[in-house]
ZAPARO-674817 format. One record per residue (C-alpha): chain; z, y, x; residue in three letters. Coordinates in pm, whole numbers, plus 50000, padded with zeros to 5 digits. Each point is the difference from the previous one (the first is absolute). Example, Ala and Ser with C-alpha at 12.3 -4.5 7.8 and 13.67 -1.06 7.14 Angstrom:
2
ATOM   kette      pz      py      px   rest
ATOM       A   50780   49550   51230    Ala
ATOM       A   49934   50344   50137    Ser
// end
This chain:
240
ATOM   kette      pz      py      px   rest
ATOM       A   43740   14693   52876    Unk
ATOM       A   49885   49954   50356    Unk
ATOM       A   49862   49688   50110    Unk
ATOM       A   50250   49730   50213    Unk
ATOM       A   49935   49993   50353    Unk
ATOM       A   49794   49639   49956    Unk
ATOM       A   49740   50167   49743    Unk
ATOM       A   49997   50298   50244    Unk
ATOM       A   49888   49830   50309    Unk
ATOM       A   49747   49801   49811    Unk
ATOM       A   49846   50218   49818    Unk
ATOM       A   49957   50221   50364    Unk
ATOM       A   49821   49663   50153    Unk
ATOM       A   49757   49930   49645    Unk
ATOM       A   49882   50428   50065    Unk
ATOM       A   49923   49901   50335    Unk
ATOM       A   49867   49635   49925    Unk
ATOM       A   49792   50195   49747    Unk
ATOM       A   49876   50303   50246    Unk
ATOM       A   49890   49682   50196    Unk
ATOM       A   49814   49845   49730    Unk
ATOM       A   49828   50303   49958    Unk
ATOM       A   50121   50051   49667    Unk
ATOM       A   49926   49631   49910    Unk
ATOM       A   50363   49804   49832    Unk
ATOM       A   50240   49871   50225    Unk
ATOM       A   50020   49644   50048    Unk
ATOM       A   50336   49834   49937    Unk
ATOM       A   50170   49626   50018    Unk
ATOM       A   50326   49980   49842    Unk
ATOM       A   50162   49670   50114    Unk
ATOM       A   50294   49841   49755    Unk
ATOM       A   49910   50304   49816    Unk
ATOM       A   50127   49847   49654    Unk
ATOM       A   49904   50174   49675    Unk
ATOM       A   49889   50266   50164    Unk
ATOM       A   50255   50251   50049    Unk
ATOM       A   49802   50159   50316    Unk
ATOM       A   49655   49909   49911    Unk
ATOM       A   49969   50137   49661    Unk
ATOM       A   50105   50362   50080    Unk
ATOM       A   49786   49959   50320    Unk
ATOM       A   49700   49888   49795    Unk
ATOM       A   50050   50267   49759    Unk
ATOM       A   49977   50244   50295    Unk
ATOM       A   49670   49879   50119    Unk
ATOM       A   50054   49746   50240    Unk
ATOM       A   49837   49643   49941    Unk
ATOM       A   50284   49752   50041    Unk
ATOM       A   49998   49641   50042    Unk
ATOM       A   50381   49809   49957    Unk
ATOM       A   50069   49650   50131    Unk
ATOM       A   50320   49839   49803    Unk
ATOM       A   50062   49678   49898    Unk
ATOM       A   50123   50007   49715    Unk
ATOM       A   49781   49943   49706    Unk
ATOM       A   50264   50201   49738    Unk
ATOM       A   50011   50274   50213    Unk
ATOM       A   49586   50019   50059    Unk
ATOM       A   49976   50003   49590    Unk
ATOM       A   50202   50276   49948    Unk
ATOM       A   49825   50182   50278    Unk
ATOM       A   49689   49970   49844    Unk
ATOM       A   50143   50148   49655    Unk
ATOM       A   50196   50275   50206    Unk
ATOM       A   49655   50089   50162    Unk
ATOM       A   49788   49961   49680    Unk
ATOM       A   50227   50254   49791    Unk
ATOM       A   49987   50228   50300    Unk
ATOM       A   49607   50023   50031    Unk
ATOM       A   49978   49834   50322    Unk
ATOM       A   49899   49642   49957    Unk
ATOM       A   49728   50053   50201    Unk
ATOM       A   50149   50114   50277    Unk
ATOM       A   50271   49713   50043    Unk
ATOM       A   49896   49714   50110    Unk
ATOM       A   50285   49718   49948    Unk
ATOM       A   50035   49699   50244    Unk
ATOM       A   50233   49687   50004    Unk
ATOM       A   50144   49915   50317    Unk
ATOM       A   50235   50079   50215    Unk
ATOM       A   50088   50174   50329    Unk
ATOM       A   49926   49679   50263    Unk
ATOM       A   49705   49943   49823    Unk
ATOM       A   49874   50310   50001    Unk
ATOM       A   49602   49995   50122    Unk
ATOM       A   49984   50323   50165    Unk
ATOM       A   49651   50168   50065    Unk
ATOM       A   50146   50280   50155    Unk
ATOM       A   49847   50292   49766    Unk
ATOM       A   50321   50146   49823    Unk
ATOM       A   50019   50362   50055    Unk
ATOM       A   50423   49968   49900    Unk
ATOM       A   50149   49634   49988    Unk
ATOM       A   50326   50007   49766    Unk
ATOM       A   50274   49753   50100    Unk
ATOM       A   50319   50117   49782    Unk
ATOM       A   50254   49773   49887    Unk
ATOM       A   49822   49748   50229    Unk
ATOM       A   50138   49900   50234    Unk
ATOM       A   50352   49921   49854    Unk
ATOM       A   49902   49700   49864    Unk
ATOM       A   49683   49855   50208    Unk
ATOM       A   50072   49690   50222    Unk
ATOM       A   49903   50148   50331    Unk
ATOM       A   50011   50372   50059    Unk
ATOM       A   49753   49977   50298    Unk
ATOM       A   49773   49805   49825    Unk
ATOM       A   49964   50237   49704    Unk
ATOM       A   50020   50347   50203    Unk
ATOM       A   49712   49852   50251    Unk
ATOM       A   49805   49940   49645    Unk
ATOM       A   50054   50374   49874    Unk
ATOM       A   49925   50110   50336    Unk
ATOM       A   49651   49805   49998    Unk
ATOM       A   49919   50116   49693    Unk
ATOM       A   49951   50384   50083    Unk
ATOM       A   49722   50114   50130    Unk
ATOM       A   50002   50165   50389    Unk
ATOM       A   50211   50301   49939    Unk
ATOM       A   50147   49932   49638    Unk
ATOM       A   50332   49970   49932    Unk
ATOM       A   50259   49744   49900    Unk
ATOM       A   50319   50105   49811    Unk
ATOM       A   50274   49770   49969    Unk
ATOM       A   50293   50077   49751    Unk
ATOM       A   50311   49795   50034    Unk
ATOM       A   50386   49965   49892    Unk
ATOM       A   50241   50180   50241    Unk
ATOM       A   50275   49733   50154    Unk
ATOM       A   50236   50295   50039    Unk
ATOM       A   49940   50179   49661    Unk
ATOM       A   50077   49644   49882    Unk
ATOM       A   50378   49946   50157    Unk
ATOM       A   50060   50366   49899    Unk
ATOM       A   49887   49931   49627    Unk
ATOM       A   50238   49690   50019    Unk
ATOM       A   50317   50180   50155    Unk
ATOM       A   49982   50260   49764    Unk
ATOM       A   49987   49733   49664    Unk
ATOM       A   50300   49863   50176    Unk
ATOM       A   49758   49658   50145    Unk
ATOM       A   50233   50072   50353    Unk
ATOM       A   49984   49622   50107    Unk
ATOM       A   49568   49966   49882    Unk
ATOM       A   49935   50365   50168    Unk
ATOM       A   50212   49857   50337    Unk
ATOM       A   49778   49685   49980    Unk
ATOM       A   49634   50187   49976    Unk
ATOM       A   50154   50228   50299    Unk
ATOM       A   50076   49683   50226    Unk
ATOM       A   49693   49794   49876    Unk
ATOM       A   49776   50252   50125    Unk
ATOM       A   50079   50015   50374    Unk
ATOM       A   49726   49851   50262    Unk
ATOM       A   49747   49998   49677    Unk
ATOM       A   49771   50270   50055    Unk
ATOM       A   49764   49866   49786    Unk
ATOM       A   50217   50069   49713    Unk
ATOM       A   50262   49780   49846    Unk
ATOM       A   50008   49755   49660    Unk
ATOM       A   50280   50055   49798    Unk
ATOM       A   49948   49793   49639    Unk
ATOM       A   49599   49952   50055    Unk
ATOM       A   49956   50322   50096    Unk
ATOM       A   49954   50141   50355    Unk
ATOM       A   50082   50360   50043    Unk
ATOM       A   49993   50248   50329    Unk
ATOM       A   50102   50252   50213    Unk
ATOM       A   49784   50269   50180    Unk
ATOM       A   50011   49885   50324    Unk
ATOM       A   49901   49656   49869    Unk
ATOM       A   49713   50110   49818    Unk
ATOM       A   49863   50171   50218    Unk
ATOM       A   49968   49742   50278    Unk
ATOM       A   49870   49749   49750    Unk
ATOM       A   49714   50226   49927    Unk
ATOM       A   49938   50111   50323    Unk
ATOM       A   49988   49623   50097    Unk
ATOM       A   49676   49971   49805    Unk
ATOM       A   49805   50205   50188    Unk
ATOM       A   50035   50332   49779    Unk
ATOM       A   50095   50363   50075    Unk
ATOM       A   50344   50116   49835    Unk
ATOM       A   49894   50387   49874    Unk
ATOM       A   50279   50021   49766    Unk
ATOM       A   50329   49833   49949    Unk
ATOM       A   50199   50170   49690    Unk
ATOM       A   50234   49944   49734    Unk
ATOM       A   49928   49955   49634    Unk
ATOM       A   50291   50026   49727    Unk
ATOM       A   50246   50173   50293    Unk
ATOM       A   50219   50183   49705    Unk
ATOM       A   49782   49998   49682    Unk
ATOM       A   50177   49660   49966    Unk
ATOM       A   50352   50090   50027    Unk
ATOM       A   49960   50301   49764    Unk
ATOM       A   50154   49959   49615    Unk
ATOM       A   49732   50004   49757    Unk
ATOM       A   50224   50259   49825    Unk
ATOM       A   49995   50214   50287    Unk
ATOM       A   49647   50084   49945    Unk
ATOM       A   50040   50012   49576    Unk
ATOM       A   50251   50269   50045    Unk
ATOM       A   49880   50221   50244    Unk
ATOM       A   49665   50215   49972    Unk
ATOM       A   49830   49964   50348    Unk
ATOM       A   50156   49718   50139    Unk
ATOM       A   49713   49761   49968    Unk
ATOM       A   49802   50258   50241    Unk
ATOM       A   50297   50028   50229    Unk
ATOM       A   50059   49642   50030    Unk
ATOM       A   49616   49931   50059    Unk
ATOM       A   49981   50279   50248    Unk
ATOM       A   50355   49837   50216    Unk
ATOM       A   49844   49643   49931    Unk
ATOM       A   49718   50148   50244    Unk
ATOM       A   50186   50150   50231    Unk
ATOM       A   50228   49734   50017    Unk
ATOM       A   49703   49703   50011    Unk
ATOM       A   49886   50039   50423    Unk
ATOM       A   50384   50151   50083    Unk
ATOM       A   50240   49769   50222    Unk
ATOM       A   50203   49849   49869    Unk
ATOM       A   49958   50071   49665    Unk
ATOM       A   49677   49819   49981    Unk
ATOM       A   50139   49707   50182    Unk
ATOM       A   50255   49893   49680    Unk
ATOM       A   49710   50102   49759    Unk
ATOM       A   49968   49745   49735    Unk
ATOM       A   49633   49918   50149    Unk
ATOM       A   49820   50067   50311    Unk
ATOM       A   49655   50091   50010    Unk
ATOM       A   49750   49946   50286    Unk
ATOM       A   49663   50161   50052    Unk
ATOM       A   49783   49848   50233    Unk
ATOM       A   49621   49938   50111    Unk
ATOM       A   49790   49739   50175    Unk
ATOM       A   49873   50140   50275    Unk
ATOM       A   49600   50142   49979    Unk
// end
């Protein structure tokens, strides 16, 4: 199966952070990054990764999802969070997904990603789609929560708390990075249709895990289809 249009764009900017390096491994901060669901597999590709999160449950069963992978040396685990993040700006690819839905400021915690990659790195930000979320609801019959997450959104373009988490639009998103001093390269969606599809759509039919990778891409940087994907995914760098 092809890989998702995240995984596709990151593995593109780890060739070139590598080609950079001269060969040497890509340096990588993964902030809130949990038990590892992004550092592992990056680890096990080469990269050295270092992940700031504060929870204590989640760094233990990072370490044990690193240590059965082979990688423990190249994970480097860190508690703390997002605002106290003590950037030395070296980070070849700074990871903030899932982030900033729950952190207290947005700002706050964007200007820390964005001081933590070097001149020219990258920052990529992953976040819950407000629209994708009023959709969902409308369609499991929520009519009065999906009207409420449609009118508590307006004038926030820093993206909108609804039950302790914040989610956002595009246009939102993309001024609140931009507002930190980085460059937007790429603004895409991630889970357009690949999370509206039956999981017995794909049992029954020979192919259709291909085909529905292969429109998931196509559909991921196409208006407006990526603008009600489930999340939107930004990719962009401190300037060198």
């Amino acid at each position: 199966m092809r890989p998702d249009a995240v995984h596709r764009v990151l593995d593109a900017e780890l060739a070139a952070a590598r080609e950079r390096r001269g060969g040497e491994p890509p340096r990588v901060l993964d902030v809130g990054g949990g038990s590892g669901v992004w550092a592992v597999p990056l680890a096990v590709a080469g990269c050295a990764v270092t992940v700031v999160e504060p929870s204590p449950n989640a760094l233990a069963t990072l370490h044990r999802r690193a240590a059965e992978a082979g990688v423990l040396d190249r994970v480097t685990a860190v508690q703390g969070d997002a605002d106290a993040l003590d950037a030395d700006a070296s980070a070849d690819l700074v990871l903030g997904h899932g982030l900033l839905e729950v952190v207290d400021d947005v700002k706050v915690a964007l200007a820390a990603l964005a001081r933590a990659a070097a001149p020219g790195g990258a920052v990529s930000v992953l976040v819950a789609n407000r629209f994708a979320a009023v959709l969902h609801r409308a369609i499991a019959g929520r009519l009065v929560d999906a009207r409420r997450l449609l009118d508590d959104g307006a004038g926030q373009p820093a993206g909108v708390r609804e039950q302790g988490q914040r989610r956002f639009d595009v246009a939102g998103l993309e001024a609140a990075v931009r507002a930190v001093g980085l460059e937007v390269e790429l603004l895409q969606g991630h889970g357009v249709v690949s999370d509206l599809v039956p999981g017995a759509v794909l049992e029954g039919n020979p192919g259709a895990a291909e085909a529905l990778a292969e429109l998931e891409l196509a559909a991921a940087s196409l208006s407006p289809l990526r603008d009600v994907a489930a999340r939107l995914h930004v990719l962009a760098r401190r300037p060198a």
